[in-house]
N, C-alpha and C positions, 0 to 999 in steps of 0.2 A: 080474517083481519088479524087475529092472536098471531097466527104463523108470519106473516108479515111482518111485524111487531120483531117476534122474536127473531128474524133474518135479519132484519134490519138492523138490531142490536146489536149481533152475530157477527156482522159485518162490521161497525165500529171497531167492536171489543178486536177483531182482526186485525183491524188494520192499524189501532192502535198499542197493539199488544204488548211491541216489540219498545214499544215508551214509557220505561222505567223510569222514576224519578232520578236524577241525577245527586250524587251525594259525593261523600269526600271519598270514597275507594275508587272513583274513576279518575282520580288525578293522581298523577305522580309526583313524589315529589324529588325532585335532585337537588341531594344533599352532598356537600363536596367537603366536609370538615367537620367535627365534632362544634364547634361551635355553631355552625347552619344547623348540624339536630339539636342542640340545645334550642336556637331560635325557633324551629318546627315546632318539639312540643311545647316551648310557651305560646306560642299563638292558637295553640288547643285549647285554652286559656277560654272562660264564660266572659260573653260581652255584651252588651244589650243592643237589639236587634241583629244581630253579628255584624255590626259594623263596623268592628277590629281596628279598633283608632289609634293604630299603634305603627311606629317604623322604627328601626336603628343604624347605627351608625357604627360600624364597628372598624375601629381605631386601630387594633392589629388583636393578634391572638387572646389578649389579656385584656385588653380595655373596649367594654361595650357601651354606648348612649343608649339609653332607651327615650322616645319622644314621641310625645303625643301627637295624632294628626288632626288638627280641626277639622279641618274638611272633610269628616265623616263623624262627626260631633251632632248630637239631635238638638238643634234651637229649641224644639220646643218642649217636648217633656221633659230634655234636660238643662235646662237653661244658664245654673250655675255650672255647668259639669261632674255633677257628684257622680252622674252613676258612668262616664268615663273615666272620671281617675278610677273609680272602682275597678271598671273593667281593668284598666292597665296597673290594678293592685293585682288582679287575679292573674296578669301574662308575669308578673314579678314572681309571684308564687312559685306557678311553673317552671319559670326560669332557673329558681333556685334548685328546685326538686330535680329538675334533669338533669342540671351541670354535676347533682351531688350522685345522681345514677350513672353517668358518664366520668367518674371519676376528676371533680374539680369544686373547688369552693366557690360560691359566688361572695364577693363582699357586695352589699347593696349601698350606695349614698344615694342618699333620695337629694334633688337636686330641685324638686319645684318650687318656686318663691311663692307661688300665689294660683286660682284656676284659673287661669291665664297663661302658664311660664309650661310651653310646650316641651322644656328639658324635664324630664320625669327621672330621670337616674343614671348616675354610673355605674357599671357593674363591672369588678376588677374580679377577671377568675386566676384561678391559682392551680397547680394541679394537686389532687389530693386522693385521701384510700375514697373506693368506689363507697356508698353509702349501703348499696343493695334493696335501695327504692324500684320499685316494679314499675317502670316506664309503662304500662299497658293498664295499669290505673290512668294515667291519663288522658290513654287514649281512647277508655270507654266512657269519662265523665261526660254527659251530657244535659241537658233538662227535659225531663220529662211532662208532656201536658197533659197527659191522660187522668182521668180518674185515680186516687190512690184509696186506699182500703182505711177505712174509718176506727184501725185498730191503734190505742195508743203505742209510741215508740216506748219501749221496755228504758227500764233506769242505767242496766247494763251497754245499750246501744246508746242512749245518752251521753255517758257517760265519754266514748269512745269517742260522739262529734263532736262535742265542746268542750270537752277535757276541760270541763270546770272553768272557762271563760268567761270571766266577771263582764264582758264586754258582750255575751251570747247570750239570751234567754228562750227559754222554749215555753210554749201556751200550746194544752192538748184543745182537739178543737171540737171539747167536750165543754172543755170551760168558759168561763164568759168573757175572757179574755179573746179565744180561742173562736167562739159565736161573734165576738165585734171585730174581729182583724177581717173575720169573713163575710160581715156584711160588708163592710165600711169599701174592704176590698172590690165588691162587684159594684157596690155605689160608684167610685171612685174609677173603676176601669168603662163604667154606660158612660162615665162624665166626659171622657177621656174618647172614648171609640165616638160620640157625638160631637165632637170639636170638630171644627171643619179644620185648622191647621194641623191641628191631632191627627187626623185622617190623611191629608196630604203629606204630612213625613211620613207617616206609613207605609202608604203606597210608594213613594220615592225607594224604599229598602223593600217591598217585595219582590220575588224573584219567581216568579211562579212557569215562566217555562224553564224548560231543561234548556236552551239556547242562550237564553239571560244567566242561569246558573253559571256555566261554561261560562261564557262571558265576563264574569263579575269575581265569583267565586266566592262571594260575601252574601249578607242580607238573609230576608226570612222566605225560605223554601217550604215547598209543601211536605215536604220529605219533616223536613225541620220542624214545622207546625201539626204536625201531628195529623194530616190530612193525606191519608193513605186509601189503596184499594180503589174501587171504581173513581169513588169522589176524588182523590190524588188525579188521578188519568186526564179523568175534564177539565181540573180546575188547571192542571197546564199547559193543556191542549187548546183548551176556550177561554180561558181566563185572562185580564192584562191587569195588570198592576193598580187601573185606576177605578176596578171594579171592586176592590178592597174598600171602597169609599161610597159604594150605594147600601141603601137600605137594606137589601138580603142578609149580604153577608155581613153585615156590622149587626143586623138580628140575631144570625147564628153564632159569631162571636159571641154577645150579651149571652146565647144560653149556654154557652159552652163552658165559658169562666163560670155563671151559675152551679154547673155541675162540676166542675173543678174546687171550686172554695166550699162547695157542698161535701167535696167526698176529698178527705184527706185525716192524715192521723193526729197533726197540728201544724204550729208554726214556727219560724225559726225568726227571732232576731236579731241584730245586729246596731248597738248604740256605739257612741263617742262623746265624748265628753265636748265635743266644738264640733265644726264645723269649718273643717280647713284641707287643700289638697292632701296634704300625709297623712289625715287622718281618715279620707276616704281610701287612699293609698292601701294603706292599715285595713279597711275594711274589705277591701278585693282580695285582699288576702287571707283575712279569715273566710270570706265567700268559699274562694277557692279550693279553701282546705273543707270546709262542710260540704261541699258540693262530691269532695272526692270520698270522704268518710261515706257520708249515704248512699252514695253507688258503690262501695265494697261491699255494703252491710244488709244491699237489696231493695236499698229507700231509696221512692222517687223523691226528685230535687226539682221544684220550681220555681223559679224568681218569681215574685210578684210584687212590683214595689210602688202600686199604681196610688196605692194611700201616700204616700211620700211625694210623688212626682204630681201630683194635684195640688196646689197650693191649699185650697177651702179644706182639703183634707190633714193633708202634714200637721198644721197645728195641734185640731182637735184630738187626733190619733196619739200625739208626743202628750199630750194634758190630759186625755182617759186613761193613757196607761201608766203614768206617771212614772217611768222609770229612772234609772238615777243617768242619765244622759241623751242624747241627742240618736233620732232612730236614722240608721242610712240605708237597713235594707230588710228586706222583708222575702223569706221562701214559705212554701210550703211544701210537707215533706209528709210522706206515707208509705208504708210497706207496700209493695207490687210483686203481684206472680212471675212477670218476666221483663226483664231488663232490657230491651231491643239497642241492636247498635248503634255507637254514635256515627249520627250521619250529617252533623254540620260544615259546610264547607268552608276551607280556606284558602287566604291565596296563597300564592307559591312565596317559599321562602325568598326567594330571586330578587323578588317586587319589595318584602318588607326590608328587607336591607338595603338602605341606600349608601 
Protein backbone atom coordinates (compact mmCIF):
# COMPACT_ATOMS: atom_id res chain seq x y z
CA UNK A 1 0.00 0.00 0.00
CA UNK A 2 3.20 2.56 0.97
CA UNK A 3 4.58 1.67 -2.61
CA UNK A 4 1.24 2.69 -4.13
CA UNK A 5 1.11 5.71 -2.24
CA UNK A 6 4.41 6.56 -3.15
CA UNK A 7 3.62 6.01 -7.22
CA UNK A 8 0.96 7.51 -7.04
CA UNK A 9 2.66 10.69 -5.65
CA UNK A 10 5.36 9.97 -8.21
CA UNK A 11 3.13 10.37 -10.77
CA UNK A 12 1.37 13.72 -9.79
CA UNK A 13 4.75 15.38 -8.89
CA UNK A 14 5.46 14.05 -12.99
CA UNK A 15 3.09 15.20 -14.39
CA UNK A 16 2.95 18.30 -12.72
CA UNK A 17 6.45 18.99 -12.61
CA UNK A 18 6.86 21.03 -15.57
CA UNK A 19 4.26 23.76 -13.63
CA UNK A 20 6.27 26.40 -12.30
CA UNK A 21 4.70 29.21 -10.97
CA UNK A 22 4.33 31.89 -13.39
CA UNK A 23 6.13 35.30 -12.30
CA UNK A 24 7.40 38.47 -13.94
CA UNK A 25 10.70 36.87 -15.89
CA UNK A 26 8.13 35.01 -18.27
CA UNK A 27 6.94 38.19 -19.66
CA UNK A 28 8.48 40.34 -21.92
CA UNK A 29 8.42 43.57 -21.95
CA UNK A 30 8.62 45.84 -25.21
CA UNK A 31 9.83 48.88 -24.53
CA UNK A 32 10.27 51.29 -27.57
CA UNK A 33 11.65 54.72 -25.77
CA UNK A 34 13.32 55.83 -22.77
CA UNK A 35 10.12 57.13 -21.52
CA UNK A 36 8.23 53.37 -21.80
CA UNK A 37 11.29 52.24 -19.47
CA UNK A 38 10.88 55.08 -17.26
CA UNK A 39 7.03 53.90 -17.08
CA UNK A 40 8.29 50.05 -16.68
CA UNK A 41 10.23 50.63 -13.76
CA UNK A 42 7.56 52.79 -12.09
CA UNK A 43 5.08 50.25 -12.25
CA UNK A 44 7.74 48.02 -10.27
CA UNK A 45 6.32 50.49 -7.94
CA UNK A 46 4.70 48.42 -4.08
CA UNK A 47 0.82 48.35 -4.52
CA UNK A 48 -1.63 46.80 -2.39
CA UNK A 49 -2.76 43.54 -3.55
CA UNK A 50 -0.94 44.42 -6.81
CA UNK A 51 -3.77 45.93 -8.26
CA UNK A 52 -1.49 48.61 -9.86
CA UNK A 53 -4.21 51.33 -10.05
CA UNK A 54 -2.37 53.29 -12.08
CA UNK A 55 -2.58 54.37 -16.18
CA UNK A 56 -0.92 57.33 -18.18
CA UNK A 57 -1.28 59.43 -20.65
CA UNK A 58 1.60 60.61 -22.31
CA UNK A 59 1.28 64.02 -24.12
CA UNK A 60 4.63 63.71 -26.09
CA UNK A 61 8.26 63.19 -24.95
CA UNK A 62 8.21 65.80 -22.11
CA UNK A 63 4.77 65.83 -20.73
CA UNK A 64 3.32 62.84 -18.72
CA UNK A 65 -0.37 62.39 -16.83
CA UNK A 66 -0.16 60.11 -14.28
CA UNK A 67 -4.16 58.83 -13.29
CA UNK A 68 -5.42 56.84 -11.04
CA UNK A 69 -7.81 53.75 -12.15
CA UNK A 70 -10.77 53.23 -9.92
CA UNK A 71 -11.61 50.24 -11.19
CA UNK A 72 -8.94 48.40 -9.54
CA UNK A 73 -9.52 50.59 -6.32
CA UNK A 74 -10.54 47.94 -3.02
CA UNK A 75 -14.16 49.23 -1.70
CA UNK A 76 -13.54 47.56 0.96
CA UNK A 77 -10.44 47.69 2.90
CA UNK A 78 -9.83 50.76 1.25
CA UNK A 79 -12.71 52.80 1.35
CA UNK A 80 -11.29 56.30 1.38
CA UNK A 81 -8.35 55.41 -0.96
CA UNK A 82 -5.46 55.99 1.29
CA UNK A 83 -3.64 53.07 0.46
CA UNK A 84 -4.12 53.87 -3.47
CA UNK A 85 -2.92 57.08 -3.52
CA UNK A 86 -0.12 55.41 -1.63
CA UNK A 87 0.30 52.98 -4.03
CA UNK A 88 0.52 55.69 -6.87
CA UNK A 89 3.04 57.79 -4.29
CA UNK A 90 5.29 54.77 -4.54
CA UNK A 91 4.92 54.40 -8.88
CA UNK A 92 5.78 58.56 -8.50
CA UNK A 93 8.80 57.58 -6.50
CA UNK A 94 9.96 55.22 -9.14
CA UNK A 95 9.21 57.41 -11.78
CA UNK A 96 11.41 59.96 -10.44
CA UNK A 97 14.42 57.55 -9.60
CA UNK A 98 14.43 56.14 -13.13
CA UNK A 99 14.01 59.13 -15.24
CA UNK A 100 17.15 60.46 -12.87
CA UNK A 101 18.95 56.88 -13.85
CA UNK A 102 18.09 57.37 -17.52
CA UNK A 103 19.41 60.56 -17.76
CA UNK A 104 16.25 63.28 -17.21
CA UNK A 105 14.58 65.29 -14.50
CA UNK A 106 11.28 64.66 -13.53
CA UNK A 107 9.35 67.78 -12.28
CA UNK A 108 6.21 66.27 -10.26
CA UNK A 109 2.87 68.58 -9.97
CA UNK A 110 0.68 66.73 -8.08
CA UNK A 111 -2.68 67.54 -9.53
CA UNK A 112 -5.34 65.68 -7.15
CA UNK A 113 -7.97 67.96 -5.76
CA UNK A 114 -9.46 65.54 -3.59
CA UNK A 115 -9.61 61.06 -3.11
CA UNK A 116 -11.79 61.28 -5.73
CA UNK A 117 -9.77 63.52 -8.57
CA UNK A 118 -8.31 60.46 -10.71
CA UNK A 119 -5.66 63.25 -12.30
CA UNK A 120 -2.73 62.20 -9.76
CA UNK A 121 0.11 64.40 -11.50
CA UNK A 122 1.94 66.04 -14.21
CA UNK A 123 5.27 64.90 -14.72
CA UNK A 124 7.43 67.37 -17.08
CA UNK A 125 10.92 65.49 -17.89
CA UNK A 126 13.67 67.46 -18.91
CA UNK A 127 16.96 65.99 -20.14
CA UNK A 128 19.51 66.09 -17.64
CA UNK A 129 23.48 64.51 -16.30
CA UNK A 130 22.53 60.60 -15.61
CA UNK A 131 22.15 60.43 -11.67
CA UNK A 132 24.00 56.97 -11.43
CA UNK A 133 20.93 55.37 -9.47
CA UNK A 134 21.17 51.50 -9.91
CA UNK A 135 17.98 50.71 -11.91
CA UNK A 136 18.19 46.88 -10.47
CA UNK A 137 17.46 48.26 -6.92
CA UNK A 138 14.23 48.51 -8.32
CA UNK A 139 14.06 45.77 -9.79
CA UNK A 140 14.75 43.36 -6.81
CA UNK A 141 12.35 45.67 -4.29
CA UNK A 142 9.89 43.34 -3.21
CA UNK A 143 7.83 42.32 -0.04
CA UNK A 144 8.76 39.85 1.77
CA UNK A 145 6.27 37.34 3.89
CA UNK A 146 8.27 34.98 5.41
CA UNK A 147 9.49 34.95 8.86
CA UNK A 148 12.21 37.69 9.71
CA UNK A 149 15.07 37.28 12.40
CA UNK A 150 14.04 38.80 15.80
CA UNK A 151 17.47 40.71 15.84
CA UNK A 152 17.13 44.43 16.33
CA UNK A 153 17.89 46.77 13.11
CA UNK A 154 21.46 48.38 14.13
CA UNK A 155 21.29 52.49 14.57
CA UNK A 156 23.72 52.50 11.64
CA UNK A 157 21.11 50.78 9.24
CA UNK A 158 18.51 53.06 10.67
CA UNK A 159 19.95 55.60 10.24
CA UNK A 160 20.27 54.90 6.23
CA UNK A 161 16.22 54.09 5.99
CA UNK A 162 14.88 57.04 7.51
CA UNK A 163 17.50 59.40 7.13
CA UNK A 164 16.15 61.07 10.22
CA UNK A 165 12.47 61.43 8.95
CA UNK A 166 10.38 63.30 11.43
CA UNK A 167 7.43 61.71 9.52
CA UNK A 168 9.06 57.74 10.10
CA UNK A 169 9.21 56.13 13.36
CA UNK A 170 10.64 52.75 14.13
CA UNK A 171 9.44 50.47 17.41
CA UNK A 172 11.82 47.38 17.91
CA UNK A 173 9.51 44.54 18.38
CA UNK A 174 11.00 44.04 21.75
CA UNK A 175 9.28 46.96 22.91
CA UNK A 176 5.95 47.55 24.03
CA UNK A 177 5.27 49.53 21.44
CA UNK A 178 6.69 47.03 19.09
CA UNK A 179 4.44 43.85 21.23
CA UNK A 180 1.15 46.20 20.49
CA UNK A 181 1.68 46.95 16.82
CA UNK A 182 2.01 43.07 16.78
CA UNK A 183 -0.82 42.15 18.54
CA UNK A 184 -3.22 44.65 17.60
CA UNK A 185 -1.86 43.73 14.08
CA UNK A 186 -3.01 39.77 13.97
CA UNK A 187 -6.21 41.07 15.94
CA UNK A 188 -7.04 43.41 13.18
CA UNK A 189 -5.94 41.15 10.14
CA UNK A 190 -8.56 37.60 11.96
CA UNK A 191 -11.07 40.71 11.91
CA UNK A 192 -10.37 41.37 8.32
CA UNK A 193 -9.64 37.56 6.82
CA UNK A 194 -13.40 36.78 8.72
CA UNK A 195 -15.34 39.57 7.00
CA UNK A 196 -17.22 38.05 4.39
CA UNK A 197 -16.99 41.18 1.94
CA UNK A 198 -13.17 41.24 3.20
CA UNK A 199 -12.91 37.80 1.78
CA UNK A 200 -14.75 38.34 -1.46
CA UNK A 201 -12.31 41.37 -2.61
CA UNK A 202 -9.82 38.86 -1.92
CA UNK A 203 -10.67 36.41 -3.88
CA UNK A 204 -11.65 38.72 -6.81
CA UNK A 205 -7.43 39.73 -6.89
CA UNK A 206 -6.35 36.17 -6.52
CA UNK A 207 -4.50 34.66 -9.25
CA UNK A 208 -3.59 31.34 -8.09
CA UNK A 209 -3.28 29.45 -11.62
CA UNK A 210 -0.48 30.10 -13.92
CA UNK A 211 -3.45 30.60 -16.69
CA UNK A 212 -5.20 33.55 -14.56
CA UNK A 213 -1.61 34.97 -14.15
CA UNK A 214 -0.86 35.14 -17.97
CA UNK A 215 -4.20 36.35 -18.17
CA UNK A 216 -4.19 39.19 -15.71
CA UNK A 217 -0.78 39.93 -14.90
CA UNK A 218 -1.72 41.66 -11.72
CA UNK A 219 -3.28 40.44 -8.29
CA UNK A 220 -1.94 38.05 -5.49
CA UNK A 221 0.00 34.87 -6.90
CA UNK A 222 1.19 32.16 -5.07
CA UNK A 223 4.61 32.83 -6.27
CA UNK A 224 3.71 36.35 -4.71
CA UNK A 225 2.34 35.06 -1.33
CA UNK A 226 5.05 33.38 -0.37
CA UNK A 227 3.36 29.82 -1.11
CA UNK A 228 6.16 27.88 -2.73
CA UNK A 229 7.25 24.08 -3.27
CA UNK A 230 4.79 21.36 -3.25
CA UNK A 231 2.12 23.55 -1.49
CA UNK A 232 2.71 26.31 -4.56
CA UNK A 233 2.15 23.20 -7.31
CA UNK A 234 -1.63 22.25 -5.70
CA UNK A 235 -2.71 25.43 -4.62
CA UNK A 236 -2.52 26.30 -8.53
CA UNK A 237 -3.21 23.28 -10.04
CA UNK A 238 -6.43 22.62 -7.54
CA UNK A 239 -7.05 25.77 -6.19
CA UNK A 240 -9.85 28.73 -7.48
CA UNK A 241 -9.88 31.84 -6.23
CA UNK A 242 -12.96 31.41 -4.25
CA UNK A 243 -11.36 28.80 -2.03
CA UNK A 244 -9.48 31.81 -0.59
CA UNK A 245 -12.85 32.36 1.31
CA UNK A 246 -13.37 28.91 3.23
CA UNK A 247 -12.34 28.02 6.60
CA UNK A 248 -8.91 26.28 5.70
CA UNK A 249 -7.25 28.47 4.24
CA UNK A 250 -8.37 31.74 6.10
CA UNK A 251 -7.09 29.29 9.36
CA UNK A 252 -3.74 28.94 7.75
CA UNK A 253 -3.64 32.68 6.84
CA UNK A 254 -4.59 33.53 10.83
CA UNK A 255 -1.49 31.28 11.68
CA UNK A 256 0.72 32.40 9.27
CA UNK A 257 0.46 36.30 10.02
CA UNK A 258 0.86 34.92 13.75
CA UNK A 259 4.10 33.76 12.84
CA UNK A 260 4.89 36.75 10.74
CA UNK A 261 4.15 39.67 13.62
CA UNK A 262 5.80 36.94 16.00
CA UNK A 263 9.26 36.90 14.25
CA UNK A 264 10.49 40.20 12.94
CA UNK A 265 13.12 42.82 14.11
CA UNK A 266 10.45 45.73 14.47
CA UNK A 267 8.22 48.21 12.79
CA UNK A 268 8.23 50.95 10.63
CA UNK A 269 5.88 53.91 10.69
CA UNK A 270 4.65 56.38 8.63
CA UNK A 271 2.44 59.47 9.95
CA UNK A 272 0.99 62.77 8.44
CA UNK A 273 -0.12 65.59 9.93
CA UNK A 274 -3.88 65.17 7.86
CA UNK A 275 -5.31 63.21 6.09
CA UNK A 276 -5.61 64.27 2.44
CA UNK A 277 -4.71 62.79 -1.16
CA UNK A 278 -0.94 64.52 -1.31
CA UNK A 279 -0.38 63.54 1.81
CA UNK A 280 -0.90 59.93 1.18
CA UNK A 281 0.87 60.81 -2.20
CA UNK A 282 3.75 61.87 0.15
CA UNK A 283 3.54 58.55 1.99
CA UNK A 284 3.85 56.06 -1.10
CA UNK A 285 6.71 57.73 -1.39
CA UNK A 286 8.57 57.52 1.62
CA UNK A 287 6.97 53.70 1.52
CA UNK A 288 8.89 53.39 -1.61
CA UNK A 289 12.05 54.69 -0.57
CA UNK A 290 11.99 52.25 2.81
CA UNK A 291 11.02 49.47 0.99
CA UNK A 292 14.17 50.03 -1.48
CA UNK A 293 16.76 51.02 1.61
CA UNK A 294 15.78 47.47 3.34
CA UNK A 295 16.30 45.37 0.32
CA UNK A 296 19.98 46.91 -0.18
CA UNK A 297 20.63 46.45 3.44
CA UNK A 298 19.18 42.70 3.50
CA UNK A 299 15.95 43.70 5.48
CA UNK A 300 12.80 42.10 4.80
CA UNK A 301 10.04 44.63 3.94
CA UNK A 302 6.46 43.88 4.84
CA UNK A 303 3.36 45.99 4.59
CA UNK A 304 0.98 45.42 7.14
CA UNK A 305 -1.50 48.09 7.46
CA UNK A 306 -4.31 45.92 8.60
CA UNK A 307 -4.56 48.11 12.19
CA UNK A 308 -5.16 51.16 9.85
CA UNK A 309 -7.61 49.60 7.15
CA UNK A 310 -9.88 48.33 10.26
CA UNK A 311 -11.88 51.04 11.35
CA UNK A 312 -12.47 49.57 15.33
CA UNK A 313 -8.79 49.60 14.99
CA UNK A 314 -7.19 52.85 13.29
CA UNK A 315 -8.51 54.90 16.27
CA UNK A 316 -7.20 53.15 19.12
CA UNK A 317 -3.75 52.34 17.45
CA UNK A 318 -3.39 56.60 16.44
CA UNK A 319 -4.52 57.22 20.68
CA UNK A 320 -2.05 54.18 22.23
CA UNK A 321 0.75 55.37 20.36
CA UNK A 322 0.11 58.80 20.58
CA UNK A 323 2.21 60.13 18.04
CA UNK A 324 2.64 63.67 16.77
CA UNK A 325 0.32 62.87 13.60
CA UNK A 326 -1.99 60.88 11.80
CA UNK A 327 -0.55 56.84 10.92
CA UNK A 328 -0.99 55.86 6.99
CA UNK A 329 1.14 53.04 7.06
CA UNK A 330 2.45 50.32 8.85
CA UNK A 331 5.63 47.60 7.62
CA UNK A 332 7.31 45.23 9.31
CA UNK A 333 11.00 44.77 8.68
CA UNK A 334 13.79 42.27 9.82
CA UNK A 335 17.15 41.08 8.78
CA UNK A 336 16.83 37.60 6.44
CA UNK A 337 19.51 35.12 5.25
CA UNK A 338 18.44 35.35 1.83
CA UNK A 339 16.77 37.79 -0.29
CA UNK A 340 14.88 35.66 -3.09
CA UNK A 341 13.82 37.28 -6.29
CA UNK A 342 11.27 39.65 -7.03
CA UNK A 343 8.56 37.87 -8.78
CA UNK A 344 5.50 40.12 -8.70
CA UNK A 345 3.75 40.40 -11.90
CA UNK A 346 3.05 43.24 -14.17
CA UNK A 347 1.15 44.32 -16.95
CA UNK A 348 2.78 45.36 -20.08
CA UNK A 349 3.75 48.76 -20.43
CA UNK A 350 1.48 48.75 -23.76
CA UNK A 351 -1.88 48.55 -21.55
CA UNK A 352 -0.72 51.24 -18.81
CA UNK A 353 -0.30 53.93 -21.41
CA UNK A 354 -3.21 54.91 -22.81
Amino acid sequence: MKTKNVLALATVVSIFSGCGSVSRENFKQEISNPVESIIYYASLAGNSHNTQPWFVKVENDSIIHLKADFSRKLHIVDPDARGMFISLGAFIENFELAASSLGYKASIELTAANKNDSNIATIHLSKFQKSGFDLSQIENRRTLRTPFKKIEISKEHLKKITDYNSEIFYFSSSSKEGKYIAGQTLEAYTQQALDDQSKQELANWMRFSNSDVEKYRDGLTTSGMGITGFGGLFVRNFYKPEDSMKESFIKTGIEKTKEQTNNCGGWLVIIQKEDSANSWIKTGRLYERLNLACRDLGIGFHPMNQIIEEESFEKNVNTHLSLPGVIQFVARIGYVDEYPKANSVRRSVKEIIR
